[in-house]
N, CA, C and O atoms as a GROMACS GRO file, in nm:
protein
  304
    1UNK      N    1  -4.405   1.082  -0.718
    1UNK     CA    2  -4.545   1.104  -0.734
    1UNK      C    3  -4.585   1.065  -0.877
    1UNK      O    4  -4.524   1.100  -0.979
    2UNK      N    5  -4.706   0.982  -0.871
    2UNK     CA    6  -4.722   0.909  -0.995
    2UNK      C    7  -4.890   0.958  -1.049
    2UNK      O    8  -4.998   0.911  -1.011
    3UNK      N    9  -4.864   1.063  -1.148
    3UNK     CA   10  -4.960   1.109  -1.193
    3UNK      C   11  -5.067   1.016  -1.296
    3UNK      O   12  -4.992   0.927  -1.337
    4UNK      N   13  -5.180   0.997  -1.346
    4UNK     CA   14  -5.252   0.949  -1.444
    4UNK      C   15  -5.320   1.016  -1.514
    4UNK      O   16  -5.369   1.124  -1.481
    5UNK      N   17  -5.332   0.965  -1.610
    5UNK     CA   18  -5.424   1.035  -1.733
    5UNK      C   19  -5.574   0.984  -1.678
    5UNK      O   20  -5.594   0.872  -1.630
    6UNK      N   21  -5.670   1.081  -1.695
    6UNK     CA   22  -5.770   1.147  -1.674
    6UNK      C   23  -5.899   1.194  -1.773
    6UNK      O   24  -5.907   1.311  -1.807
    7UNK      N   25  -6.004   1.089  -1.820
    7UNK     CA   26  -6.082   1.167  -1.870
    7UNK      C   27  -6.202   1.129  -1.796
    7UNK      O   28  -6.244   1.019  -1.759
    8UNK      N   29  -6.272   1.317  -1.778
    8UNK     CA   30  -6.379   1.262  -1.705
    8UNK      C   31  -6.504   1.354  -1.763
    8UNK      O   32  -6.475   1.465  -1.807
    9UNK      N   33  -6.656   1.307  -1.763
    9UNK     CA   34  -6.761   1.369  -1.762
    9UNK      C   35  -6.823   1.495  -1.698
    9UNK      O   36  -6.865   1.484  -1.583
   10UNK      N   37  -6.832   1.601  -1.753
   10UNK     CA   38  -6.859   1.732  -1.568
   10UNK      C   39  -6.941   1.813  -1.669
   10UNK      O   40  -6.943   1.848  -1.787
   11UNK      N   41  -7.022   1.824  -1.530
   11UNK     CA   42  -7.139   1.940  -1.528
   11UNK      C   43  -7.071   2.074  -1.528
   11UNK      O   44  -7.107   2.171  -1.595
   12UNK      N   45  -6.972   2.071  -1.449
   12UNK     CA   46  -6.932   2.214  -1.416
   12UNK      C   47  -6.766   2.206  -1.417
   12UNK      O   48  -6.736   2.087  -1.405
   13UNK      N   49  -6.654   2.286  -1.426
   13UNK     CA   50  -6.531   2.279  -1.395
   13UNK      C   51  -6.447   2.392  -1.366
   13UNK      O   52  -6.414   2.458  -1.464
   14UNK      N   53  -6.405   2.429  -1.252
   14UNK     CA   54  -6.397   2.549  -1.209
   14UNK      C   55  -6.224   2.526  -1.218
   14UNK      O   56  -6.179   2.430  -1.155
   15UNK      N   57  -6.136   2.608  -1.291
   15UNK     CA   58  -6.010   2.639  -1.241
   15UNK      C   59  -5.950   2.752  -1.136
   15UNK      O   60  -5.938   2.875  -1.133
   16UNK      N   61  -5.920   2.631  -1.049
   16UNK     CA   62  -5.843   2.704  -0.912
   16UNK      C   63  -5.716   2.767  -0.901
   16UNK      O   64  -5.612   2.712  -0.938
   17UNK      N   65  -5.720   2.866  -0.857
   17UNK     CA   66  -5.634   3.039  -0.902
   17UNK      C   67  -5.618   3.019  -1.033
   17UNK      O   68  -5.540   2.943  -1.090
   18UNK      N   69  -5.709   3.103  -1.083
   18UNK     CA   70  -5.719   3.139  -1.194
   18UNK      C   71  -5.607   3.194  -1.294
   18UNK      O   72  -5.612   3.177  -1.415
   19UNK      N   73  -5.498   3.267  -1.223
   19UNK     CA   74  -5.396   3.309  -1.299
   19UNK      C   75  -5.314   3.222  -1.293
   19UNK      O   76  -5.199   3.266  -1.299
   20UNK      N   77  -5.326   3.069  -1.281
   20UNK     CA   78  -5.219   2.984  -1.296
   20UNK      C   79  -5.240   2.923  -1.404
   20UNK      O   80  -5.164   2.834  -1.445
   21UNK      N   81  -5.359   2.966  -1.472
   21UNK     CA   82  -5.347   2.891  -1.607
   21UNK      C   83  -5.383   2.994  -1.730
   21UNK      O   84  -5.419   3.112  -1.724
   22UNK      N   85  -5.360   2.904  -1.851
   22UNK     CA   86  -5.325   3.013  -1.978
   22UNK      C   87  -5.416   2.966  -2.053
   22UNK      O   88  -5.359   2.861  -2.079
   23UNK      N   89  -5.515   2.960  -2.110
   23UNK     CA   90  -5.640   2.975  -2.226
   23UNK      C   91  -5.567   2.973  -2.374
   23UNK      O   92  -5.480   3.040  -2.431
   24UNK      N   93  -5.630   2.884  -2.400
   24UNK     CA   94  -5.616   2.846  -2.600
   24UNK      C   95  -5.760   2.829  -2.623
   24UNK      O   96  -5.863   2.807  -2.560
   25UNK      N   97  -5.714   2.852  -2.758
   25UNK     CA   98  -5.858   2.748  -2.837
   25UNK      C   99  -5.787   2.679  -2.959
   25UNK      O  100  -5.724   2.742  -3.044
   26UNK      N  101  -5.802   2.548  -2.958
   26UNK     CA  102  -5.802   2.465  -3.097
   26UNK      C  103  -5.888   2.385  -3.132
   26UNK      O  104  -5.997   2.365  -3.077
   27UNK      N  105  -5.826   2.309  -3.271
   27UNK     CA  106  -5.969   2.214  -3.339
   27UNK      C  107  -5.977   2.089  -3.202
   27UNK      O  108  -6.075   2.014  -3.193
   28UNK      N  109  -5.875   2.082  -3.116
   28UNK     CA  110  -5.910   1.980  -3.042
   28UNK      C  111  -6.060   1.984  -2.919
   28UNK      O  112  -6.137   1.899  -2.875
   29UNK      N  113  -6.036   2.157  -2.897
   29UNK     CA  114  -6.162   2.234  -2.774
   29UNK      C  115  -6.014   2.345  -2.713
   29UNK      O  116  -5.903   2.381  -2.750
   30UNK      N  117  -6.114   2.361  -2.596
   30UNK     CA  118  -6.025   2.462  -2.510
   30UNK      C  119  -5.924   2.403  -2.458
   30UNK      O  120  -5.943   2.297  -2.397
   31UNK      N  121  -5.777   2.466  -2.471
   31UNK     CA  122  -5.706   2.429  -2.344
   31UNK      C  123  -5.657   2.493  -2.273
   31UNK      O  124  -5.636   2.608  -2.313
   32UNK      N  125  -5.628   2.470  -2.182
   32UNK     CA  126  -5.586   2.533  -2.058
   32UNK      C  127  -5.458   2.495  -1.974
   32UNK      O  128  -5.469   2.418  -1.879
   33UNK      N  129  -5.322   2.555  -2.014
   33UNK     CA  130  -5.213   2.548  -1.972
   33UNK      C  131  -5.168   2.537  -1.800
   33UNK      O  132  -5.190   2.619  -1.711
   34UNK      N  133  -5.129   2.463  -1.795
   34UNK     CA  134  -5.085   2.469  -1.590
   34UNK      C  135  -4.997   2.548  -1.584
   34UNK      O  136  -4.944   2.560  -1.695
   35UNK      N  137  -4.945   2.620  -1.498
   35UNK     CA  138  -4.808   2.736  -1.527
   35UNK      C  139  -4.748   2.787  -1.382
   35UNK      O  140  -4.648   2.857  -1.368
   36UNK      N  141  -4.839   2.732  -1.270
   36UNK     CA  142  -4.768   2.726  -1.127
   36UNK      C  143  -4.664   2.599  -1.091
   36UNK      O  144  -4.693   2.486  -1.130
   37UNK      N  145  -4.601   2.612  -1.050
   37UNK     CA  146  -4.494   2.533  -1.006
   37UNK      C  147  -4.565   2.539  -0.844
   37UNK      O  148  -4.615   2.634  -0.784
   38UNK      N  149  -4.542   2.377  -0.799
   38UNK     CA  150  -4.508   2.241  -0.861
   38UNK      C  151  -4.694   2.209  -0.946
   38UNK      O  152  -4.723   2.119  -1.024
   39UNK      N  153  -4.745   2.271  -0.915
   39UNK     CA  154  -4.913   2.219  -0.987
   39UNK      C  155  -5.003   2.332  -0.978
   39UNK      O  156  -4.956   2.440  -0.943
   40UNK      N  157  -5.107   2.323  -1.000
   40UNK     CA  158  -5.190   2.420  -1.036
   40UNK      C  159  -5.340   2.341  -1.021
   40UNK      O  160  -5.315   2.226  -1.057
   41UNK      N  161  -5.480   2.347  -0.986
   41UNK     CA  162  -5.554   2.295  -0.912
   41UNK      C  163  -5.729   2.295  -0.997
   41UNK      O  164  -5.792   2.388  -1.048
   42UNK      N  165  -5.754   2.180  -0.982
   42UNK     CA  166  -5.925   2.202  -1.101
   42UNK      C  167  -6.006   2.152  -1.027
   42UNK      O  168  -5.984   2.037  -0.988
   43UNK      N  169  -6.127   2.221  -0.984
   43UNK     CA  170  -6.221   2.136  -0.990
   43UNK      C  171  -6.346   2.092  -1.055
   43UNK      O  172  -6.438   2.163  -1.093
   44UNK      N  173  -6.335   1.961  -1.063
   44UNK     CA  174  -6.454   1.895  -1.134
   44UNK      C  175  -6.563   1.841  -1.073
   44UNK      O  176  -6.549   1.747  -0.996
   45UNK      N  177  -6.714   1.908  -1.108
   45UNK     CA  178  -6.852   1.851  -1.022
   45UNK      C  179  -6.886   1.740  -1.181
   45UNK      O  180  -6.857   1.738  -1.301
   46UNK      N  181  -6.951   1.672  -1.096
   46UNK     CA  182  -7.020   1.559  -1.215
   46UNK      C  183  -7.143   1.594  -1.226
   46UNK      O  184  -7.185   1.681  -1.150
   47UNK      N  185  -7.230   1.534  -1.325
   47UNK     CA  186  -7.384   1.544  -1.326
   47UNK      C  187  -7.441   1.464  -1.212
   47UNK      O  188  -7.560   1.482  -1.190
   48UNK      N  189  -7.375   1.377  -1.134
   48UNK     CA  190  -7.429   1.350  -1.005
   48UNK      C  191  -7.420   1.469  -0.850
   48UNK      O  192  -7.471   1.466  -0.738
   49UNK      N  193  -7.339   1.548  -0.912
   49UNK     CA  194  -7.354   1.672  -0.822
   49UNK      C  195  -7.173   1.655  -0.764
   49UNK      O  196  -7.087   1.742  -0.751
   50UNK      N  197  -7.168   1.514  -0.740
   50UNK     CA  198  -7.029   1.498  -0.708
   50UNK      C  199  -6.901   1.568  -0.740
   50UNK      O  200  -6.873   1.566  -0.860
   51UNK      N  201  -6.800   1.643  -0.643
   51UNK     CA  202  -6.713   1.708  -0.696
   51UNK      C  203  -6.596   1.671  -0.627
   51UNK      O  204  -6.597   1.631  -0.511
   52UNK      N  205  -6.474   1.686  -0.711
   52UNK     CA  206  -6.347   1.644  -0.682
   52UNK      C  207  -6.233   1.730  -0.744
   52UNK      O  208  -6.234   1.773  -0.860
   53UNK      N  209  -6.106   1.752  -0.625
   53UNK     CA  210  -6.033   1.820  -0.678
   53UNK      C  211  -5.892   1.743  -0.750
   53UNK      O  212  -5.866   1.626  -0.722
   54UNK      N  213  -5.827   1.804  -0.823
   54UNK     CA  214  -5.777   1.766  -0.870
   54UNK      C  215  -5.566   1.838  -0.892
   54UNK      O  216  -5.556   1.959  -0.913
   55UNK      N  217  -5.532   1.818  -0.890
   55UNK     CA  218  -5.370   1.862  -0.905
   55UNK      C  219  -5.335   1.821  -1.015
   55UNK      O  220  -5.352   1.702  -1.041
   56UNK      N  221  -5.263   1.930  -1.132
   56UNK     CA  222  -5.184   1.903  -1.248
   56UNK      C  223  -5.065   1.976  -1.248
   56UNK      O  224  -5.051   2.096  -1.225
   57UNK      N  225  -4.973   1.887  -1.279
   57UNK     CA  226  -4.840   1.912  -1.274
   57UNK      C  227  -4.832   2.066  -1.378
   57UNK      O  228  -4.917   2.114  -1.453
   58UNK      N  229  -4.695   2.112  -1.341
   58UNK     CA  230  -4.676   2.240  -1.429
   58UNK      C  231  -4.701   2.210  -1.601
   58UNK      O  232  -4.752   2.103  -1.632
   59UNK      N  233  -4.672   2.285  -1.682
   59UNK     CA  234  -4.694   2.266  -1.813
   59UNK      C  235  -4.720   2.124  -1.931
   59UNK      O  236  -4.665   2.075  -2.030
   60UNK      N  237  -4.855   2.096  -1.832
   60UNK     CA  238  -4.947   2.014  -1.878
   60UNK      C  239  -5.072   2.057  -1.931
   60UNK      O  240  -5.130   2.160  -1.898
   61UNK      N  241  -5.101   1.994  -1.995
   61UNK     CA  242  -5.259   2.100  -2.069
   61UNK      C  243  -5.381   2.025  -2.064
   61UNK      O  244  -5.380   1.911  -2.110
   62UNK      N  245  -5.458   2.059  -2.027
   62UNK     CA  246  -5.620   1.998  -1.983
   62UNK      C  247  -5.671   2.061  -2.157
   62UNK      O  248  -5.635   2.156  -2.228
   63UNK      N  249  -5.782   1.935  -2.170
   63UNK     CA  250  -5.858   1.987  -2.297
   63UNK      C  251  -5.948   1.985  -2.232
   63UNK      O  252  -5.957   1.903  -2.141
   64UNK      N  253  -6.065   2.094  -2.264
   64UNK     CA  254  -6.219   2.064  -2.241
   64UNK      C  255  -6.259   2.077  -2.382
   64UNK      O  256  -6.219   2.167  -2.455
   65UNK      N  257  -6.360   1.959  -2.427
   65UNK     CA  258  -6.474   1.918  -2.483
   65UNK      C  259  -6.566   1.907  -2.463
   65UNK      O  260  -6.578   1.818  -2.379
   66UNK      N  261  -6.699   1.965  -2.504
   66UNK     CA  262  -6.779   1.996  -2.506
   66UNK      C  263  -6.812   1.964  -2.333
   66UNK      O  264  -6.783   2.053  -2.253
   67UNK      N  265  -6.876   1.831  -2.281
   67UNK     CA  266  -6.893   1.805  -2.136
   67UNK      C  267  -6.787   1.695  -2.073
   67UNK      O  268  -6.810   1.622  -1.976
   68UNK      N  269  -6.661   1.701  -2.154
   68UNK     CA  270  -6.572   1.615  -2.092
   68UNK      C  271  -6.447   1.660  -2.124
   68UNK      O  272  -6.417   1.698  -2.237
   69UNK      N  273  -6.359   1.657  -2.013
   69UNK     CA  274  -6.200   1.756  -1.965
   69UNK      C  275  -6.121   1.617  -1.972
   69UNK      O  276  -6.142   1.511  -1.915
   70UNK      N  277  -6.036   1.650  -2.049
   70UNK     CA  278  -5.929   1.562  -2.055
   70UNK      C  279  -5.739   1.610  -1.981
   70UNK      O  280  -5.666   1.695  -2.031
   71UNK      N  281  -5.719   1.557  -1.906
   71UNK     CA  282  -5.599   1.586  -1.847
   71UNK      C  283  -5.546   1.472  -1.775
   71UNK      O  284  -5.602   1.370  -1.734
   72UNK      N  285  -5.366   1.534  -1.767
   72UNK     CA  286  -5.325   1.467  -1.676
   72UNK      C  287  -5.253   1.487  -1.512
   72UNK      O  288  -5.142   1.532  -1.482
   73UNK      N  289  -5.360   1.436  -1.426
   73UNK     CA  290  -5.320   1.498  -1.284
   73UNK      C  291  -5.376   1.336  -1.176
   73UNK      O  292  -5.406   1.218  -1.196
   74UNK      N  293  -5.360   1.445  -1.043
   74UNK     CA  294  -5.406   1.302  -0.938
   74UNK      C  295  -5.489   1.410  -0.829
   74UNK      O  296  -5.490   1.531  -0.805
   75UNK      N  297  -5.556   1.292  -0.782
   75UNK     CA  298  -5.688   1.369  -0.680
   75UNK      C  299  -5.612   1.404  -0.581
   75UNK      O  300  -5.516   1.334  -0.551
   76UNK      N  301  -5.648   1.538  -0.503
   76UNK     CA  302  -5.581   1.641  -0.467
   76UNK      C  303  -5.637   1.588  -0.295
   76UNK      O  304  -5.603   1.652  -0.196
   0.00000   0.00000   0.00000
C-alpha cells in the first residue's frame, strides 16, 4: 500500500475516533499524532462543501494550518 503526501485546503476537518489521535501545538500549527494500528481516519470537507475521507498510517503526524492540513495518507 502506497501512501502520498497530502496537502489540502478545508473548511472543516473532523478526526475520526477521536482517541486515536494525540494533540500538539508547535511553531509549525497543530499536530495531530495517528496512534491506531494499522491507521487512524480524517475527514476533510472543502469550501466547495466537498468531503473526503482519508486513512493515515500509525505514527504519522498531520499539521493543521490555519485552513490547510498537511499529511501523509490515501483516500479511504
Amino acid at each position: 500500500m502506497v501512501y502520498s503526501y497530502q496537502v489540502v485546503k478545508f473548511q472543516t476537518i473532523s478526526f475520526v475516533q477521536g482517541t486515536y489521535w494525540s494533540q500538539s501545538v508547535s511553531d509549525k500549527g497543530i499536530l495531530y499524532k495517528s496512534l491506531k494500528d494499522p491507521f487512524s481516519k480524517l475527514i476533510v470537507q472543502s469550501a466547495s462543501g466537498l468531503k473526503k475521507l482519508y486513512r493515515v498510517p500509525k505514527d504519522r503526524t498531520v499539521v493543521v494550518t490555519n485552513d490547510t492540513v498537511h499529511f501523509l495518507g490515501e483516500l479511504a
